[in-house]
N, C-alpha and C positions, 0 to 999 in steps of 0.2 A: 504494500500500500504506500501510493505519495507520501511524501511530507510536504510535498506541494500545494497547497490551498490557493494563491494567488499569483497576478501575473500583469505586469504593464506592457502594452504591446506600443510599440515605438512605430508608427508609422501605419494610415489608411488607405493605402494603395490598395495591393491585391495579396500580399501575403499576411497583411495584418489580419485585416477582417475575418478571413479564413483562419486564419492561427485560433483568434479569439472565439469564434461560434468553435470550433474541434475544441480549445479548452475550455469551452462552457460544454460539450458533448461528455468530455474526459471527466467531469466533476469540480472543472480549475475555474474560479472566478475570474474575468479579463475586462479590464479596460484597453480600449484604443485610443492611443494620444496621437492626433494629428498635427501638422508644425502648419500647413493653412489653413485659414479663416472659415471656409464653406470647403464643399468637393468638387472634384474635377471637372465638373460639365464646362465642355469645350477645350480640354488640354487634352495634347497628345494625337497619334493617327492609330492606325490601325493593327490590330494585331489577328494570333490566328490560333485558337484554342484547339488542343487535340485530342484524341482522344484519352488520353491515359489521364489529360485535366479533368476533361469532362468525369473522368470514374471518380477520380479525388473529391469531384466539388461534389456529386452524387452522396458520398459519404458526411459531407454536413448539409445536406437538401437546397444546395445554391444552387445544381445544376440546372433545374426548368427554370429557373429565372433569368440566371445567364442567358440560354440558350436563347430564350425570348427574345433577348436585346440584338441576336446577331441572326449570320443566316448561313447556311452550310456550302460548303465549298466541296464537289465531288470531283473535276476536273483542273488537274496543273498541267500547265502547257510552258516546255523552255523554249526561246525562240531565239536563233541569230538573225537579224533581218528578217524582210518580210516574209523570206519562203522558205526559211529552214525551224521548223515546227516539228517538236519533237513532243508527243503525251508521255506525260509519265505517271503508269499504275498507281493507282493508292489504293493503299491496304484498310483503307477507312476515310469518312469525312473530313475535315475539318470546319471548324466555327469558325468563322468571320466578325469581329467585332470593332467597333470605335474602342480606344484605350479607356474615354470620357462614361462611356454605356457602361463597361464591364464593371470602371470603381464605383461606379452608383449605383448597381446593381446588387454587388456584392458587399457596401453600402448597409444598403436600403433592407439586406437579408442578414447582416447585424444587429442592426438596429430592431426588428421586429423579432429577433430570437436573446431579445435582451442582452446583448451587447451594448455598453457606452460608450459610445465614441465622444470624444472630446477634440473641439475644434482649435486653433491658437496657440497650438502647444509645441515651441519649436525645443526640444532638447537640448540643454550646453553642458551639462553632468551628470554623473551619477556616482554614487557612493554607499558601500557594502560593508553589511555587520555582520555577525554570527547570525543575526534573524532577520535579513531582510535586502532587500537594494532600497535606495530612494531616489529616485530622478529629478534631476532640477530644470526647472523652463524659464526661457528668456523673461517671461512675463512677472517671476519672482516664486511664482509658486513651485510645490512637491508632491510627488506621490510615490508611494510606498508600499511595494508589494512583495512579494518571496523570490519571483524572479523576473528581470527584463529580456525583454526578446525585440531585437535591433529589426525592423522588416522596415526598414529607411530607407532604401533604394541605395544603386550605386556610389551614391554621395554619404554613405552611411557618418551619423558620429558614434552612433555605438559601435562601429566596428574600428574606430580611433580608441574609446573608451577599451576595449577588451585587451587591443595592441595596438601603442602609438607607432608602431614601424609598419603598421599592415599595409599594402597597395593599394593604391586610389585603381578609377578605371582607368581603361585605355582605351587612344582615340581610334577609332577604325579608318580614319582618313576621311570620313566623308559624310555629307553633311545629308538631312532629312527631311523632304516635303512631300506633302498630301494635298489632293484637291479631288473636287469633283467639275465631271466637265458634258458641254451637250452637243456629246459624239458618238459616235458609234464608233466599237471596234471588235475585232475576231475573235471568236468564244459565246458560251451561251453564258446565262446568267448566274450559271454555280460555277463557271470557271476561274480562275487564276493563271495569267501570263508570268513568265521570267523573263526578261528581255532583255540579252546581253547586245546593247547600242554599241554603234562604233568607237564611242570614247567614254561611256559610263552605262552605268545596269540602269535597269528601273523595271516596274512592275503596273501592269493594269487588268481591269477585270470590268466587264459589262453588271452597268446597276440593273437590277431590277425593275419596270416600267419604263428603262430609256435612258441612255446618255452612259456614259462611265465614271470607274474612279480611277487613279492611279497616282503612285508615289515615284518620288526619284530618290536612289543612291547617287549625292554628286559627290565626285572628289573634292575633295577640298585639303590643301597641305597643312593648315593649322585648325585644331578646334576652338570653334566659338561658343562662346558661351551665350545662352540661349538668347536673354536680353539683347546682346549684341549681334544675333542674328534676324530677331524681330527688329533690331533700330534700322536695319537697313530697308530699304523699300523697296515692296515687292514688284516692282515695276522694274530693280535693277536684279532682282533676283528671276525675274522671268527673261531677261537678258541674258544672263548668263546662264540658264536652263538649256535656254535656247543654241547657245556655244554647243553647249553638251550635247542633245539632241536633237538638232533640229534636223540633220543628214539624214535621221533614221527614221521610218514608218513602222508602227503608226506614232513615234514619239514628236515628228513639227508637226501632225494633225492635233494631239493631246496640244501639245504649246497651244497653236493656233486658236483652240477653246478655252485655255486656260486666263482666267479673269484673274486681273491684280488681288481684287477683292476679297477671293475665294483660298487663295493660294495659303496652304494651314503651311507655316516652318517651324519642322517639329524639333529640328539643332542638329548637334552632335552627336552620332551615334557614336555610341560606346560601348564596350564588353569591362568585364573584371578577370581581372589574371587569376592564378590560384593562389587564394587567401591562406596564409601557412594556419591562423588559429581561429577556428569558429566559434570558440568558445569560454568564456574565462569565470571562474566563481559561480555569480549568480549571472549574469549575462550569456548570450547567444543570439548567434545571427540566422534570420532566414531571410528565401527568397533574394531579389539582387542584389542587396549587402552581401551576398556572400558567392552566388552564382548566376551574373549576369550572361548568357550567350550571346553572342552576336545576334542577329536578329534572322537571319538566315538558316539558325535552328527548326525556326519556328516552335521551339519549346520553353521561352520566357516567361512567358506565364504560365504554362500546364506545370511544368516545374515547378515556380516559386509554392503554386497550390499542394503538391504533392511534397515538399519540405513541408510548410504549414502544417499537414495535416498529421506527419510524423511524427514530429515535434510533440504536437500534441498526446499524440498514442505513447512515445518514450515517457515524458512528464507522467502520464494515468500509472502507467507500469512501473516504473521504478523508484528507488526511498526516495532518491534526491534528485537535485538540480544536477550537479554533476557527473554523477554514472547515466542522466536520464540523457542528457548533453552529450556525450562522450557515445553512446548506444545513436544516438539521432544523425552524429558526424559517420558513423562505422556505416548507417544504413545508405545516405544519400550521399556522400564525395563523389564516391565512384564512379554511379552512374552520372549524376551531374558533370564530372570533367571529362567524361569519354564524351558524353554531348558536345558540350563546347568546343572539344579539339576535334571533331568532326567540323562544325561550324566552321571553326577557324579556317580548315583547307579551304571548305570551296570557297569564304568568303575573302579570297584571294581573288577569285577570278570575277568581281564585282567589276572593278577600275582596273581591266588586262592593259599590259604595256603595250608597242609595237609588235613584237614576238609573240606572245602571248595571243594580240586580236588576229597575228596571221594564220595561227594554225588551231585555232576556236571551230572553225568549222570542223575540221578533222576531229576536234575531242567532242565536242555535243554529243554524238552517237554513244561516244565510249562512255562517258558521264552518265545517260540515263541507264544506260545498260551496270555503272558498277557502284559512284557514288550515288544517286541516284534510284538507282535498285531499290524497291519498298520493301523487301525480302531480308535485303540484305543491312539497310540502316533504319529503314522510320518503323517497322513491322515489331521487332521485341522494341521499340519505345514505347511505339504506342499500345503493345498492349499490356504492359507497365501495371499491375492494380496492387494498392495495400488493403493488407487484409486487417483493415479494423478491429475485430473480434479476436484476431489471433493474438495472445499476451507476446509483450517486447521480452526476450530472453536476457538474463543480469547477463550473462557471456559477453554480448553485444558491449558493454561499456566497458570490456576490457580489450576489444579488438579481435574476438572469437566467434 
């Protein structure tokens, strides 16, 4: 039996919420402390839930809510130029979501399973006794529970608090936008494009009733910080889109629609390298505090949900915060950083050099057929399930 009773959860993105309903599931009282004001509606572009998320969220009842807010994707399509169109098998759906839908969603299915969420609450400390943690907030206030759990996203300060040497993210070179536009392009409307352009990637997919959405990966050689990619205007940002794009179909038809107005800039994409400690005392990290992937996983957020949900079963099972810790690191590293350094390879060939764009056509083929392969990589991700019911074995917190 715990000696766990409580629990501050640091952060109302997507691993928070989830952590907090699974340790209200587990027996574990949670609050959520969030650093802004209200939620996300209107931050952020798009993501792509998978299956092995959707069983996670299934296990604290978020799943038909989520699913609600988004819409299923059955076909991926890589394409170099217009006429080399390659499908590639899936071994399952995926969910389609705004980033903005999924936190209000998941939100909103907090909140109604008695979860508090507390808005204003940006963290600058935290400080640990024989009975407890305390968290301190910019605003001057404290709270005080058995254990923190950092779900702050890549910019984490709990994972500064756990180890002042731990790694920040890292920039992928290239920068993030989203828009919707009133075009038509190839594909039906559960599809998904990959579109490796002549001088940068980007992705689009036909909306529903009409018109498209699509994002760009543009290179970019320094990261902006987000502010200072919103101060620029997107009027000079659809210029330089257009550098990018504009040679290739259908991405100067996507420009050509593309309204200053409209044009979401979602910054800098980032990953997290691997974090040497996930966990110290009363403290641990989940979710992209501690394993962001490139986005190119397409397992960022099924992920951060299925840590969440661990964490929680570890805490239910074991006496304490640190053997429960220590069993939650031994369950999820592993498969978390096989993900990622997957990610990593192909999202090489995002921004191909000269070399690279010459002989793209010749690897497409080999790509679907090996990285590619649903068989071979997205097939045991997604069908990934934690068995709730089943007790966390003490072994597990000593690395057995």
């Amino acid at each position: 039996m715990t000696k766990v009773k409580s629990a501050l959860v640091i952060g109302g993105g997507i691993a928070g919420p989830v952590a907090a309903v699974a340790l209200r599931k587990a027996g574990i009282e949670a609050t959520v402390y969030e650093a802004y004001p209200n939620t996300a509606d209107g931050v952020g572009g798009s993501l792509a839930l998978a299956p092995n998320g959707v069983a996670a969220l299934r296990i604290v009842g978020a799943d038909e809510a989520v699913l609600a807010a988004g819409r299923p994707l059955h076909r991926m399509i890589m394409a170099m130029g217009a006429k080399r169109r390659f499908d590639v098998p899936m071994v399952a759906p995926l969910h389609l979501l705004w980033r903005a839908d999924l936190h209000r969603a998941l939100h909103d299915h907090a909140v109604a399973h008695g979860v508090p969420v507390v808005h204003g609450k940006r963290l600058i400390g935290a400080e640990e006794t024989s009975s407890g943690v305390t968290a301190r907030f910019a605003d001057g206030t404290t709270a005080t529970a058995d254990v923190l759990i950092g779900a702050d996203g890549v910019r984490s300060t709990v994972r500064g608090l756990i180890d002042p040497d731990a790694p920040g993210p890292n920039y992928t070179g290239m920068l993030g936008f989203e828009t919707a536009v009133d075009c038509e392009v190839p594909g039906g409307p559960d599809s998904i494009t990959f579109a490796f352009g002549k001088r940068a990637y980007y992705i689009y997919r036909p909306r529903p009733g009409g018109g498209a959405e699509w994002g760009a990966n543009l290179p970019w050689r320094t990261p902006l910080p987000l502010a200072e990619a919103r101060a620029v205007s997107a009027e000079e940002w659809l210029r330089r889109l257009h550098d990018a794009y504009g040679d290739d179909d259908p991405g100067r038809r996507l420009l050509e629609h593309t309204s200053a107005d409209r044009l979401q800039v979602i910054g800098a994409l980032q990953i997290m390298p691997k974090v040497p400690h996930w966990h110290r005392g009363r403290m641990v990290l989940v979710g992209d505090a501690v394993h962001a992937p490139s986005n190119t996983s397409g397992q960022g957020a099924s992920l951060a949900i299925e840590s969440a949900v661990e964490l929680a079963r570890c805490l239910r099972d074991l006496p304490d915060a640190p053997s429960a810790f220590a069993a939650y690191e031994h369950l999820r590293r592993d498969r978390v950083e096989m993900i990622a350094a997957r990610a990593a390879k192909i999202n090489h060939a995002k921004a191909p050099g000269p070399v690279a764009q010459a002989v793209m056509p010749l690897l497409m083929p080999i790509l679907t057929r090996t990285v590619m392969n649903p068989e071979k990589t997205t097939g045991p991700v997604y069908r990934h399930r934690i068995d709730w019911d089943a007790p966390v074995e003490p072994a597990l917190a000593h690395g057995r």
